[in-house]
N, C-alpha and C positions, 0 to 999 in steps of 0.2 A: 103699491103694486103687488099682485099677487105673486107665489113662487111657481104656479101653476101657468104660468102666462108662456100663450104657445109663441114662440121671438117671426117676427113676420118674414119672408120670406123677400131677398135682395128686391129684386123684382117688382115686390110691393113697395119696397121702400123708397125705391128709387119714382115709383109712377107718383106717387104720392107727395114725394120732394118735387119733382118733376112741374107737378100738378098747381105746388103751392105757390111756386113765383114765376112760374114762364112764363115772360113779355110781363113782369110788375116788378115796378123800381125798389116796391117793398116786399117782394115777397121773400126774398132772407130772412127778413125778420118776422113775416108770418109765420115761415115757415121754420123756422127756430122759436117758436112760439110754447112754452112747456118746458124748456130745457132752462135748467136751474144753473147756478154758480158751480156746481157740484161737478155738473155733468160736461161743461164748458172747459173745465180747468181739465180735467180726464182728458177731453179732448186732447187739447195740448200738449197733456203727458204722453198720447199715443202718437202725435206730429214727431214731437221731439224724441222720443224712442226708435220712430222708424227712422228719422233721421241719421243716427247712427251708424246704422248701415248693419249690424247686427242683429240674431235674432232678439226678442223679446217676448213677453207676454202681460198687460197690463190689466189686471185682476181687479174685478169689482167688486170686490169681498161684499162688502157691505154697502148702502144705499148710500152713502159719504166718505168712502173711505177708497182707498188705493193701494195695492201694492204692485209697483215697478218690478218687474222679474227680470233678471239677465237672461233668461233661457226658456222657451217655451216646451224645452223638453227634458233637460236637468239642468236648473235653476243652480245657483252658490251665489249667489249675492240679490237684496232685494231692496228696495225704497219704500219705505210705507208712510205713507201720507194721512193725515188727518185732517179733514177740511170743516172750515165751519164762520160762514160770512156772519159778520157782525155791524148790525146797521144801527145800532144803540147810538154806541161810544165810538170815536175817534181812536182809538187803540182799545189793546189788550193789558189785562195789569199781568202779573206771576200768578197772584192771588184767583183771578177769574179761571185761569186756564189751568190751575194746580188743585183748585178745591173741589170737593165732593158737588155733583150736581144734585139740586134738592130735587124733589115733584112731586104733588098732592098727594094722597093714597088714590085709590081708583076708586073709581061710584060705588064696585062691589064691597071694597076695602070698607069705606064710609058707612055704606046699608050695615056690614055687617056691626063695626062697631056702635054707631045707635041704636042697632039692638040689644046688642051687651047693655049698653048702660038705662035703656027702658024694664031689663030683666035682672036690675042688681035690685039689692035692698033700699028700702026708702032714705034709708042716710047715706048713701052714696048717691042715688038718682037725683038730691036736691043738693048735690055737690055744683055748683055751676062752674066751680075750677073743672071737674073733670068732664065734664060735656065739653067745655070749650075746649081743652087738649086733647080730643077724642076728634073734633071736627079740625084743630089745625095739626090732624097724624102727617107729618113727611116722609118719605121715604129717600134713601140716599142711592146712587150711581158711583162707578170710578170715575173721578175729574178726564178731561179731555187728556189731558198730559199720562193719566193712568195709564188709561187704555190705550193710548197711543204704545206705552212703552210696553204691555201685555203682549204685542207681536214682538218684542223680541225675545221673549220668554220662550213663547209658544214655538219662534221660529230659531230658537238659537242655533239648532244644525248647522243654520247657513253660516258661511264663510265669511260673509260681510253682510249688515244691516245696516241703513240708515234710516234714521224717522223724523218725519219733517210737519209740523203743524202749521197749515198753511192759511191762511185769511184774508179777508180784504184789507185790512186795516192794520197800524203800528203795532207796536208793542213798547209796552212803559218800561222801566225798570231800574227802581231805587239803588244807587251808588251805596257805597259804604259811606261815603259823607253823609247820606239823608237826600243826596240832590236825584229829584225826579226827571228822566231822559226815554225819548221815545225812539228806535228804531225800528229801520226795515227790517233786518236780519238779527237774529237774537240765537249767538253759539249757545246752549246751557254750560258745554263746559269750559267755557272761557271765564262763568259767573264769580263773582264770590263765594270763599269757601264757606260763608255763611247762610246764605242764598241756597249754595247747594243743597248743607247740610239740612234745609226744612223743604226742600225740594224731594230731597228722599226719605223724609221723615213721612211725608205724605204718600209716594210709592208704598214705602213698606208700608203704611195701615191701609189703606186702601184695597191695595192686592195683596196684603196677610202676607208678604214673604217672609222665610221663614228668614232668623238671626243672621246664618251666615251664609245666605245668598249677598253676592254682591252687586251694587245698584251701576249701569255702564253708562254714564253720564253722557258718553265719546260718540260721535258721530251722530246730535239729537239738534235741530234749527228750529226756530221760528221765522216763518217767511211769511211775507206778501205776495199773493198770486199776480202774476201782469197780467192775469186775462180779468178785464172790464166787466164791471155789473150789468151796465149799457151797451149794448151794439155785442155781444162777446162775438157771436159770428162773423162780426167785421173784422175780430182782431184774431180767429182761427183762419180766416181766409186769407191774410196776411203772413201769418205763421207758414202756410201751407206756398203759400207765392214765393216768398223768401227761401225755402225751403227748394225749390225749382230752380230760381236762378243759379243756386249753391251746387244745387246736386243730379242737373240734368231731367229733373222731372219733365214732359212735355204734357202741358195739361192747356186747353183754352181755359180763359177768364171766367166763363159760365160753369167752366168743367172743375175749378177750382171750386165753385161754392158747392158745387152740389157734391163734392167729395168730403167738405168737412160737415157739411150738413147729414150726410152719409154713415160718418164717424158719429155725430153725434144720435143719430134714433138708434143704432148699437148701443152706445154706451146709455141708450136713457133704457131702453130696452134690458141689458144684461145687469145694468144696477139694480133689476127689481127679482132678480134669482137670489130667492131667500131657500132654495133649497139646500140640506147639509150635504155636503163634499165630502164623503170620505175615501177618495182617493184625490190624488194628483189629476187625472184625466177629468176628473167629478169638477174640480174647481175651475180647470179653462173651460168650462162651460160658459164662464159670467166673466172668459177674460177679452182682449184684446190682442190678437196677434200680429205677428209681423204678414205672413198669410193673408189673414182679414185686410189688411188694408191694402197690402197687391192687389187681389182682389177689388175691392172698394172704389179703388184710384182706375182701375182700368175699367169698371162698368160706371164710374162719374165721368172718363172722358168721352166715353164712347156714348154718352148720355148728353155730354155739353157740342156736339155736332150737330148741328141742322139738321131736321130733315129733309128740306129743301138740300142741303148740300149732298147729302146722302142718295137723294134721285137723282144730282147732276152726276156723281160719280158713278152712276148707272148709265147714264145718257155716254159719258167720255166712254164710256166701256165700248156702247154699243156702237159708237163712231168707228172704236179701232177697229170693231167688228164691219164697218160699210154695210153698217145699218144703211136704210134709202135717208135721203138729207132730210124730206119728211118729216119723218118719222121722228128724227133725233130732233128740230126745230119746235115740233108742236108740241115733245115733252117738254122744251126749255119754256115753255110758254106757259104749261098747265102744271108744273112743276108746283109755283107759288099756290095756287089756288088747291091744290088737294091738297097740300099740308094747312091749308084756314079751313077747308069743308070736314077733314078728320077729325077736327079738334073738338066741330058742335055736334055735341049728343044728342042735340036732340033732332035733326037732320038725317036725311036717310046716306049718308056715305058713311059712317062708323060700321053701318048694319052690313052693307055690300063689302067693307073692309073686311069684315069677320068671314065673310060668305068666302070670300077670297084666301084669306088664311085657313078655311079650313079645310080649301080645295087644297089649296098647295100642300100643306102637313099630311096629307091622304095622298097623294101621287106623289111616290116613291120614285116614279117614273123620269120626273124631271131631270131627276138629280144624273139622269143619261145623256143628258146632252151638253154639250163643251162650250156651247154661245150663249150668253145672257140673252139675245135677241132670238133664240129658238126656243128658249124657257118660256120665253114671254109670253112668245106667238102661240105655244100649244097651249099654254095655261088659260092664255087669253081666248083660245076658243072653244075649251072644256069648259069655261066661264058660262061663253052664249051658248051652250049647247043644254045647259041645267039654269042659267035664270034668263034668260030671253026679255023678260019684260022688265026687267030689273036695271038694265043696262042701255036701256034705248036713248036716252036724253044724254048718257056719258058718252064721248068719243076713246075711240082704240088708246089714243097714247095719254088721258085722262086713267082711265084704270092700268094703263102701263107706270102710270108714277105711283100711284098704289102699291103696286105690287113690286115696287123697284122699291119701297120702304115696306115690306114684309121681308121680302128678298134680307132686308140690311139691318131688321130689328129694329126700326127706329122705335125711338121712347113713344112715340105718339100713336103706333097701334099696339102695344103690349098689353096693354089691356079692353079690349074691345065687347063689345056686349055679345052674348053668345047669341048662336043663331037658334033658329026651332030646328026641335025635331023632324020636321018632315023634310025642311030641306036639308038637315043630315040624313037622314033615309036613302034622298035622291038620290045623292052623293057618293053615298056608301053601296047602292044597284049600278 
């Protein structure tokens, strides 16, 4: 993902999660379709964060990487995470997670050294030892466990660090007797003093510290993530339910998914700011806030409402108002049917929807009067006053339910096809 990548706008996000599974038993999983182990387990870290009740801020440093902040505005303690699914092996050894990562040299690397060895002398060029170690050059990386421990270098300021290498899978790790044992959680500093001692043998050459830097063994885990390779969305939507019963959320069921699905095009989104931070304010760029998901959680629930429910809560309105009986009976009638006509694009009611929102966002006027049921009426005859043939086959309390879902933002017109110019023209005379 580019660092240039412009982050899409809630709106979009939401129409588009919206788009992916309404009315489809699978669209969860469609619509979490792209979103990797990585970006799943984030998720969860920012469930569980906001949970708390605290502010936070959950930092996508890097494209796999995490750090947990207690403060989204001065931070003193952090969690940083290191993730990295492993679908090989059954577990992790010390050894895989401690050692230098190898990788080929690059195509450029390679072009240039078979050049080198085409422009040496002839008793070197028919050297076939050194062409073949020319073609198998490696290049080394800090092991996973390095770089892990490089944030607390970097970060030592802080108050508290924790760093947690997380994965799908076990972790091995040879006893002092020789007996081979796998766990879920792996303290480091609970290991062998022997263990230890080539645990930071590896640190120090790795990341060159210098002699008498000391290595802080103390508050470093190996975990297994609980969120699933399969279904993860089942198991943030879960997270996110449990989460409600606990702590007073009100969310519908539908409102629930499209909130952690929500969470997640953010976090796939903010993982790909490969831009450099050099301040604090630079880095919550690519983070996660408490903020953010206030937000998030209240345009998922107000996203997981009907729009059929959202025109009858128009209709109860204009009852208390002694709307004529009419009038409120033949919305409750055509209510169903304009939220299935909005939906087909390629039909002409999306077209008259747009016509309609773009009356109303243009008459300032409305907004004068105290009766949903005299909005209606006037908007409803500004309507036939500019499209007359447009509206013939519709009855009055058909484009009253229209307009009783502009009125309420539903998800189902927010994005509507724009109209032509001439009939903004009209509009605007």
């Amino acid at each position: 993902m580019s660092g240039l990548q412009t982050e899409l706008p809630l709106q979009q996000v939401l129409h588009d999660l919206f788009r992916d599974y309404a009315n489809d038993e699978t669209g969860g999983q469609d619509a979490s379709r792209g979103f990797n182990f990585q970006v799943w387990h984030a998720v969860i870290e920012v469930l569980r964060a906001f949970k708390q009740g605290e502010d936070f801020a959950v930092v996508l440093e890097w494209q796999q990487d995490i750090a947990v902040l207690n403060s989204s505005q001065t931070p003193t303690g952090a969690r940083f995470l290191q993730l990295k699914k492993n679908e090989r092996a059954a577990h992790w050894t010390l050894h895989q997670i401690s050692a230098p990562e190898q990788s080929n040299a690059s195509q450029s690397d390679q072009s240039d050294v078979h050049d080198a060895s085409a422009a040496a002398p002839p008793s070197t060029k028919q050297s076939g030892k050194s062409g073949k170690a020319a073609k198998s050059r490696k290049t080394t990386k800090p092991s996973f466990l390095a770089k892990l421990y490089q944030q607390r270098r970097r970060f030592k300021a802080l108050e508290q660090s924790r760093l947690e290498f997380v994965s799908n899978v076990k972790y091995q790790v040879t006893g002092p007797d020789g007996a081979k044992k796998t766990y879920d959680t792996v303290t480091l500093a609970t290991l062998d003093a022997k263990i230890l001692s080539e645990l930071e043998d590896k640190i120090r050459r790795q990341l060159e510290l210098p002699p008498e830097e000391n290595v802080d063994f103390s508050d470093i885990d190996l975990l297994i993530s609980d969120c699933p390779l399969t279904d993860s969305h089942k198991h943030a939507t879960g997270e996110l339910a449990a989460m409600q019963m606990s702590g007073g959320l009100q969310l519908s069921g539908s409102a629930t998914m499209i909130a952690v699905l929500i969470i997640a095009s953010y976090v796939h989104q903010r993982s790909g700011n490969r831009k450099f931070a050099r301040t604090f304010e630079e880095l919550l760029s690519r983070a996660i806030t408490r903020t953010d998901v206030s937000e998030w959680l209240s345009a998922a629930n107000k996203a997981g409402v009907s729009p059929e429910d959202q025109i009858l809560e128009i209709v109860e309105r204009m009852d208390r108002e002694t709307a004529s009986f009419s009038i409120v009976r033949k919305m409750r009638d055509a209510a169903f049917q304009a939220c299935v006509d909005i939906l087909n694009r390629a039909g002409p009611v999306p077209l008259m929807a747009a016509q309609l929102k773009h009356l109303f966002s243009s008459k300032n006027e409305y907004d004068a009067y105290g009766r949903v049921t005299d909005i209606l009426a006037v908007w409803h005859q500004d309507f036939l006053d500019l499209y007359p043939c447009d509206t013939s086959i519709y009855s009055r309390e058909y484009l009253y339910c229209l307009m009783s879902m502009i009125i309420q933002n539903a998800t189902s017109i927010q994005h509507l096809p724009s109209i032509t110019s001439s009939a903004q023209s009209e509009d605007e005379e």
